[in-house]
Structure formats: C-alpha cells, structure tokens
C-alpha positions in Angstrom: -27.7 -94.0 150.5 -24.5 -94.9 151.5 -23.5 -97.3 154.4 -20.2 -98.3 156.3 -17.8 -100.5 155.6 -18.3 -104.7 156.4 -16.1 -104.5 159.7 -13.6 -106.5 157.9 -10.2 -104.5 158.9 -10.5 -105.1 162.6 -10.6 -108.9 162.7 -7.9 -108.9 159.8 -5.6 -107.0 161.7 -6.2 -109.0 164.8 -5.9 -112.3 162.6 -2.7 -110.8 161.2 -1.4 -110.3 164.7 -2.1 -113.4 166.3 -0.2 -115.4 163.6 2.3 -113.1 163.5 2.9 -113.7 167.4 2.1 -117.5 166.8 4.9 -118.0 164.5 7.3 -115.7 167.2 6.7 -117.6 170.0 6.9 -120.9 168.1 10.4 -119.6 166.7 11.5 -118.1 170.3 10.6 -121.5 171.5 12.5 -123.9 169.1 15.4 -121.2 169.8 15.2 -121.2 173.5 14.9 -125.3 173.2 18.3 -125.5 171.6 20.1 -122.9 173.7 19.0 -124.9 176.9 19.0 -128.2 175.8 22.2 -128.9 172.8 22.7 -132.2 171.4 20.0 -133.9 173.1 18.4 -137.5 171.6 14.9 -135.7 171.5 16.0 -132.7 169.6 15.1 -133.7 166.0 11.9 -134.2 167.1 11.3 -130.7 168.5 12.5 -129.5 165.5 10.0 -131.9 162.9 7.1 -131.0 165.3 8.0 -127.5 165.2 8.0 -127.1 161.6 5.1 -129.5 161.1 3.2 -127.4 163.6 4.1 -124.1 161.2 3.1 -126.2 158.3 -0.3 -127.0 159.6 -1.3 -123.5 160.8 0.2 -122.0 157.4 -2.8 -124.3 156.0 -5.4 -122.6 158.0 -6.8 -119.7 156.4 -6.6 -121.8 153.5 -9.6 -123.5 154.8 -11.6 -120.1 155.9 -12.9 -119.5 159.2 -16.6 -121.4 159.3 -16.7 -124.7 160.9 -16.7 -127.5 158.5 -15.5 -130.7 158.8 -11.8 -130.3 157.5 -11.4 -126.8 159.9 -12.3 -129.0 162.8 -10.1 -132.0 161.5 -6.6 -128.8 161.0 -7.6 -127.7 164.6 -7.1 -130.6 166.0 -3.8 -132.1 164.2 -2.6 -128.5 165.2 -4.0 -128.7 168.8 -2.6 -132.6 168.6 0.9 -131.8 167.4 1.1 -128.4 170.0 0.3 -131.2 173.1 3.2 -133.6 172.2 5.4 -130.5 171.4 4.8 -129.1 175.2 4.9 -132.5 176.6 8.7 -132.7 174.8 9.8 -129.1 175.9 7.2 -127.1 178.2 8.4 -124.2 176.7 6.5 -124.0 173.7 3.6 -123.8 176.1 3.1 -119.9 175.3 2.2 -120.7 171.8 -1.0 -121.4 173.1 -2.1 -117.7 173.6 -2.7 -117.5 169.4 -4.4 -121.0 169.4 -6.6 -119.0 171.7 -7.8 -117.0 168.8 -7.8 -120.1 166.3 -10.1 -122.4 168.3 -12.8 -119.1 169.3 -13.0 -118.2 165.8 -13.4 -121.7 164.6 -15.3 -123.3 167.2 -18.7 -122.5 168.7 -18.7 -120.3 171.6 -19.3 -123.2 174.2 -16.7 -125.5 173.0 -14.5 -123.1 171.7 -14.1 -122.0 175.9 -13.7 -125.6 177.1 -10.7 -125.8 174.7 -9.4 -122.7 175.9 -10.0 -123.6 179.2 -8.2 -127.5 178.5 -5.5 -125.2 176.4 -4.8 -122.9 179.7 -4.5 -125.8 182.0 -1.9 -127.5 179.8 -0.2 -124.2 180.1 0.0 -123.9 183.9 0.7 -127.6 184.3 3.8 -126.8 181.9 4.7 -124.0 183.8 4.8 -125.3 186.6 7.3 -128.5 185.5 9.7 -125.4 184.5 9.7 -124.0 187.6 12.2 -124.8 190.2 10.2 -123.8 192.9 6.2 -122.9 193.0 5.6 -120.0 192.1 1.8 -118.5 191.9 2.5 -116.3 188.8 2.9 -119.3 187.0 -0.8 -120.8 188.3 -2.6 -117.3 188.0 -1.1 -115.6 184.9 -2.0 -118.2 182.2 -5.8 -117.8 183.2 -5.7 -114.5 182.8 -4.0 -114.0 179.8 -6.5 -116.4 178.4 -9.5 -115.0 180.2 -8.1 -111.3 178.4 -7.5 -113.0 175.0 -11.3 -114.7 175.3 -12.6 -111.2 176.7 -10.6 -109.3 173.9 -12.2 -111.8 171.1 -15.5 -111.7 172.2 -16.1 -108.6 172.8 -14.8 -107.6 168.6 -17.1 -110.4 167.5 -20.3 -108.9 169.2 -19.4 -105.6 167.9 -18.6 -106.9 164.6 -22.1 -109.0 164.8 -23.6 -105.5 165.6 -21.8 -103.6 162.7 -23.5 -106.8 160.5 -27.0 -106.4 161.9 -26.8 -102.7 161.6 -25.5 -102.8 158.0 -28.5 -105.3 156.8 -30.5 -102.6 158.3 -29.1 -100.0 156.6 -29.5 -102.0 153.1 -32.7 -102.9 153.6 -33.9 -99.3 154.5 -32.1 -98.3 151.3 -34.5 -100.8 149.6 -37.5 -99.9 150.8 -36.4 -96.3 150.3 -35.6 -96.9 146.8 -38.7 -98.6 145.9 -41.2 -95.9 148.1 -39.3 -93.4 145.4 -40.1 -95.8 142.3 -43.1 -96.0 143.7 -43.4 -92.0 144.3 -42.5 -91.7 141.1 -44.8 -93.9 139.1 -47.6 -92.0 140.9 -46.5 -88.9 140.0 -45.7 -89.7 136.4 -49.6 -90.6 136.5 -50.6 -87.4 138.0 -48.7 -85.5 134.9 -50.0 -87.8 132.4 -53.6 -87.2 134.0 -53.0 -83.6 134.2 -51.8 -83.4 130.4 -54.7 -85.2 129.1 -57.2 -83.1 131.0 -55.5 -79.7 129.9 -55.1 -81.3 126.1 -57.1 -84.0 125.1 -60.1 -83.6 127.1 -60.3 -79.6 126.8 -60.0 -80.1 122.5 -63.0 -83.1 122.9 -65.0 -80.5 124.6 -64.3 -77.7 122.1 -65.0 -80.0 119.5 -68.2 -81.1 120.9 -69.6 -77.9 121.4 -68.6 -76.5 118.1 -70.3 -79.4 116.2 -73.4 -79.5 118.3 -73.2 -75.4 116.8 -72.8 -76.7 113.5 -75.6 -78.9 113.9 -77.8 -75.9 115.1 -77.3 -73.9 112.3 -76.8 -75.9 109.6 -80.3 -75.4 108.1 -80.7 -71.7 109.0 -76.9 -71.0 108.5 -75.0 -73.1 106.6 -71.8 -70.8 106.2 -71.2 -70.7 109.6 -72.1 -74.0 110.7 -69.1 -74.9 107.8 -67.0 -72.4 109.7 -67.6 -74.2 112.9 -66.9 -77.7 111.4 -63.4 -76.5 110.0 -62.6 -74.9 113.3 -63.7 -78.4 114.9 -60.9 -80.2 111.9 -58.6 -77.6 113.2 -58.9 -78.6 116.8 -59.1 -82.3 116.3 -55.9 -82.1 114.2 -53.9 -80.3 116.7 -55.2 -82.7 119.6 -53.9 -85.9 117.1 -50.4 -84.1 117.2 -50.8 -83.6 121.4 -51.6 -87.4 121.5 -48.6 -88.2 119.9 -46.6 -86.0 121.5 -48.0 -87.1 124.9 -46.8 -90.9 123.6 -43.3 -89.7 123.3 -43.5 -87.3 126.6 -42.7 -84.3 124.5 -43.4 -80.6 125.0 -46.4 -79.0 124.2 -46.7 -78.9 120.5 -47.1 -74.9 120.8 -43.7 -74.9 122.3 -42.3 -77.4 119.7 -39.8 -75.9 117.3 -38.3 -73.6 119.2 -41.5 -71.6 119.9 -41.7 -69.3 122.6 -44.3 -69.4 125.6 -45.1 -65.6 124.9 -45.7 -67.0 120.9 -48.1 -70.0 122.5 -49.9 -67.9 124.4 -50.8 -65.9 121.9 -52.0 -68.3 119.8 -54.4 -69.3 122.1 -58.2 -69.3 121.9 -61.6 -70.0 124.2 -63.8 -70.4 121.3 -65.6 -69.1 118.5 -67.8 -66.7 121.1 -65.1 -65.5 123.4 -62.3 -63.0 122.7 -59.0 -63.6 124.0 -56.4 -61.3 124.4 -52.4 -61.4 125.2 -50.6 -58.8 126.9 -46.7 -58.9 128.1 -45.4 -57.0 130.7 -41.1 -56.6 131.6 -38.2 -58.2 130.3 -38.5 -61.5 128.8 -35.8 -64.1 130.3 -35.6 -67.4 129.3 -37.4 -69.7 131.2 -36.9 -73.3 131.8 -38.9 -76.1 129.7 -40.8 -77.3 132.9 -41.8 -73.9 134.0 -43.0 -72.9 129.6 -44.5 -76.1 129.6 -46.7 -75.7 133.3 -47.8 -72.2 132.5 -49.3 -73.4 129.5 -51.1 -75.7 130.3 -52.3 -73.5 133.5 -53.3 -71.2 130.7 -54.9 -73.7 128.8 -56.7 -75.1 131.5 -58.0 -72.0 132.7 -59.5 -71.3 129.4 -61.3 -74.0 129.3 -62.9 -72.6 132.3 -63.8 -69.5 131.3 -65.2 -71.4 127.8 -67.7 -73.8 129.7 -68.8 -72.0 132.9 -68.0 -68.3 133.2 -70.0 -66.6 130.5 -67.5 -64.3 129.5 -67.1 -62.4 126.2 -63.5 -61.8 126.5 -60.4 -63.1 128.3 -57.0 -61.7 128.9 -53.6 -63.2 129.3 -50.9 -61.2 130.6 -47.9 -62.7 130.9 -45.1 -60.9 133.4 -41.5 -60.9 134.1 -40.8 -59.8 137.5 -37.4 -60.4 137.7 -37.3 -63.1 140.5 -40.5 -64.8 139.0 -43.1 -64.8 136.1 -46.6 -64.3 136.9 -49.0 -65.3 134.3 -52.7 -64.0 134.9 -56.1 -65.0 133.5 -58.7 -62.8 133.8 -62.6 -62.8 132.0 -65.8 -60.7 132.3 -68.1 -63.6 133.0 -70.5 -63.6 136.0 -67.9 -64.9 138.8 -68.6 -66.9 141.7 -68.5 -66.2 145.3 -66.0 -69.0 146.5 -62.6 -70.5 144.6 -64.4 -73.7 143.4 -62.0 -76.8 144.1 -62.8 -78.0 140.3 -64.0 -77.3 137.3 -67.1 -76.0 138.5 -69.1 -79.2 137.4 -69.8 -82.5 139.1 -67.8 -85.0 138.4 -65.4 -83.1 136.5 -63.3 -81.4 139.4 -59.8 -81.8 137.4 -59.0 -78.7 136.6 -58.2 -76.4 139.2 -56.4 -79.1 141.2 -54.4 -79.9 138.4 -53.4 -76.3 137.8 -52.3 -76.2 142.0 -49.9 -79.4 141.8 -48.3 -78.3 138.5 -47.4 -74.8 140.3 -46.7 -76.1 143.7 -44.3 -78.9 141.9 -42.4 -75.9 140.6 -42.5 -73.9 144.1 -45.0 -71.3 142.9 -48.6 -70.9 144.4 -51.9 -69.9 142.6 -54.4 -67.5 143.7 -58.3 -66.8 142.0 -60.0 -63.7 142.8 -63.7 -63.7 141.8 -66.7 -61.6 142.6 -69.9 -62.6 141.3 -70.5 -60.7 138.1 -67.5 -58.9 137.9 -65.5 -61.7 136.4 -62.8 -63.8 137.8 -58.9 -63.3 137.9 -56.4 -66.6 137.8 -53.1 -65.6 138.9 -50.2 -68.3 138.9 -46.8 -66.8 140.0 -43.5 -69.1 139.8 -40.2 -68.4 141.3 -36.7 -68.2 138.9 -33.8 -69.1 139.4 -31.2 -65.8 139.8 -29.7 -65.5 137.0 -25.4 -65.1 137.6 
C-alpha cells in the first residue's frame, strides 16, 4: 500500500521564504539606515548589530526546529540583538514579520503568541517614533500583518499535524494489512498441506490397510493372492514414502514429476484390486498450468478413494475434457449412490474429502457438481476455467 508524502515541501518552502524576506528587509534596512542617516556616531553599530543579527539567524536551522535549550538561548540573542537594533534605527522594525515565523515554530503555541504579540507592539511603538504625524495605519497594520502571519502559520501546522496523524494511520493499516495476509496465508498454506495429506498419505494408509487385512484373509486358503495383495500393499507404501518427501519439499505430485502429463497420471491411476478404472480423453489437449494438473489430480485421487471405501462400485471412469475455455474432469462409478451430495467422505469423523475437493476448485475459480441417484451410481464433475490462450 502506498501512502503520501511527509508534508515536508510546504513548511520548507515557507521556511525558505521567510529567511529569504528576513535577510531582505534586514539588508533594505541597513541600506535605508545609511541613505537617511550618513556619517553618523551610531552608524558602526548599526552595521556590527546588523551583521551579528545575520550571523545569529544563519545559525538557526543549524540547531533544528524542536525546543531545546540552545534553540531557546539563539531566539533570544536574536530577539535581544533585533530590540537594540530597532531601538538604534526604528527602521529595521519590519524585520520582525520573519521573527514571526521563528519564535511560532520554535516556541510553544502560548508563548510563542505572547512574543509575537511583545514583537508587534515594538513594531507599532517604532512606527510610530518614525512618523511625523499620527497616523493609524501605522497602529493597525502591524497587528494585522502579525495576526495574518500567526493565522497563515497555524493554520499549515494543523494541516501538516493532520497529514502526520493520517499518515501513521495509513502505516499502521498497512501493518495490520500485511500481517492479516501473513496470516491469511499461513492458514491457507495449512489448508493445502491438510488437503495433500488427505488425498496422498491418508488415501495410500487406507489402501494399504485394506489390502493387508485381504492378505491376512487369505493367506491360509489363498496364499498366491494374499502375496499379490502384500506386493500391491509394498507398491503403494513406496509410492506414499516418495509423496511424503515430496510433500517436505512442496513439490508436484510425484505422477506429474518428470515431465509427466496429467492425461499420463490419470491413467495410471487405480481404486484397488476389486474395482476397475478406466481413462477416457475427450478434445484437444492444451497445456495446462501446474496448479490446475496438480488440483485435478488430487480431485481425482480423492474421489477414488471414495468410490474405493463407500460406493460399492465395480468400475470407475475418468474422462478427462478439453473444452476450449476450461477442462472438465469427471468421475463416474456403478456403485449404489446416495440420495443427497454428502458434505464428506461419507463417514463420521472423516468428512475431509469432499470439502477438500470444493476449496481446491473454488481456489482455481472452477466449481464442482455430484450427481447421484441411489443405485445408479454417482458422477463427480469438476470443471476449471483457462486462461484464453493469444
């Protein structure tokens, strides 16, 4: 998230102004001093206070704007030498109007108005020594240029104040926004490591387990096939090792490692020794992105599983199809069907599956739909959208 600019430029130009005008005046002043008054005994004076007075102020931003001890002490050597210079020559009296903006930005809001106000009335009183005769320009104009410069001042320092508050807002929200995503993220990063187990690990423990507890039917009776179903069981524990350790290193799918296609993985697929499984593909094949190989699969996987532990079914069919704007992958079986989607797996404590299979095609903007009627068999049907291709 971005966010604007400290509201720096405004009160450095207005900084950059008032000493430009300070130094002006003071220079119009020590000008106007020796036009009027040549050769006079106090003249060397004017002109030591006037470049002492320079000096001091050139030394002010040197010692930043905050109130400390040695700001306070420069404000009032320059305040100090600025009163003996107008007492000297009232004309330097308009030098004041920058001081203005030196003693609000250095003082506290209260005392910085006293001195302005103490500043003004210096002013008028010097004003007034120049005139010849009274005149009430010279009373009322010095308030009100003071009363503008103070009005000026305070009203870019509340808006700068606001700019502040709004910006620590703004940085904060970016904070908490950042660490609601990290957060976001984490969770999700479970969900898919959750979802991966279930559709790997747990789904080749379950095949295991009910191929041994086969094998341990039939060993007396049928020994041959009770072999066959313990080296189907080796198979399937060997290829869950290498999805553990994939899973470690957040690989593919070890059916899509190597360059492996999903149409090749599908394929390959099985639901058990009882259960037939078949693979059909329908239209063009396009390439499809890793995410979108890798959810299908396991959606495929997953549903398998299904169909192994609670349909009944003698055979299943894949089909996978290429629609041209998405791919539709279906699972269908002849098992005996249910009247209602079931939210799960179909069995207590177990309801992983189907949920799983939803947020790994809603992540990819898809939707799944199950079609089931009780023994007719059930149809799984995920459908994912692609990307046009140029």
């Amino acid at each position: 998230m971005s966010h604007p600019a400290p509201p720096r430029d405004d009160t450095r130009t207005l900084t950059t102004v008032a000493h430009t005008a300070f130094f002006l005046l003071l220079g119009a002043s020590v000008v106007r001093f020796l036009l009027r008054h040549p050769g006079e005994p106090r003249t060397p004076w004017i002109i030591a206070l006037s470049v002492t007075l320079a000096l001091l102020y050139v030394l002010g931003p040197a010692l930043g704007a905050a109130p400390t001890a040695r700001r306070l002490l420069w404000l009032g050597l320059v305040v100090t030498t600025w009163t003996v210079l107008v007492v000297l020559a009232p004309s330097f009296a308009w030098c004041a109007v920058p001081l203005f903006f030196t003693a609000l930005r250095t003082l506290p809001p209260r005392a910085a108005v006293v001195l302005v106000a103490l500043l003004t009335t210096f002013v008028v009183i010097a004003q007034l020594q120049l005139a010849k005769t009274f005149d009430p320009n010279l009373l009322l104009a010095p308030p009100a240029v003071a009363a503008l410069a103070t009005a000026v001042f305070v009203h870019m320092e509340r808006q700068a104040q606001a700019q502040r508050v709004l910006i620590d807002d703004l940085i904060r929200t970016r904070r908490e926004l950042a660490a609601t995503e990290r957060r976001e993220g984490t969770l999700a990063e479970r969900q898919r490591l959750s979802m991966e187990i279930h559709d790997t690990l747990a789904q080749n423990l379950s095949s295991q387990q009910m191929l041994l507890q086969a094998a341990d039917r039939t060993w007396d009776s049928d020994p041959a096939t009770a072999r066959a179903h313990v080296r189907t069981a080796t198979g399937i524990a060997a290829h869950g090792l290498a999805e553990a350790r994939r899973l470690v290193h957040d690989l593919a799918p070890s059916e899509l490692a190597d360059g492996a296609g999903l149409a090749e993985a599908l394929r390959s697929l099985d639901a058990g020794p009882d259960i037939e499984v078949r693979f059909h593909l329908e239209g063009n094949p396009a390439p499809l992105p890793d995410r979108v190989q890798s959810a299908l699969l396991r959606i495929a996987q997953g549903a398998l599983a299904n169909v192994r532990e609670h349909s009944g079914a003698r055979t299943a069919a894949l089909t996978l199809s290429f629609l041209g704007d998405q791919v539709v992958l279906d699972v269908a079986d002849d098992g005996h069907g249910f009247t209602e989607p079931r939210t799960g797996t179909g069995t207590a404590g177990r309801g992983h599956g189907l949920p799983a299979m939803r947020a790994r095609v809603r992540q990819l903007g898809g939707t799944l739909t199950i079609e089931s009627t009780p023994g007719e068999g059930t149809v799984l049907s995920a459908a994912i959208p692609l990307e046009p291709t140029p």
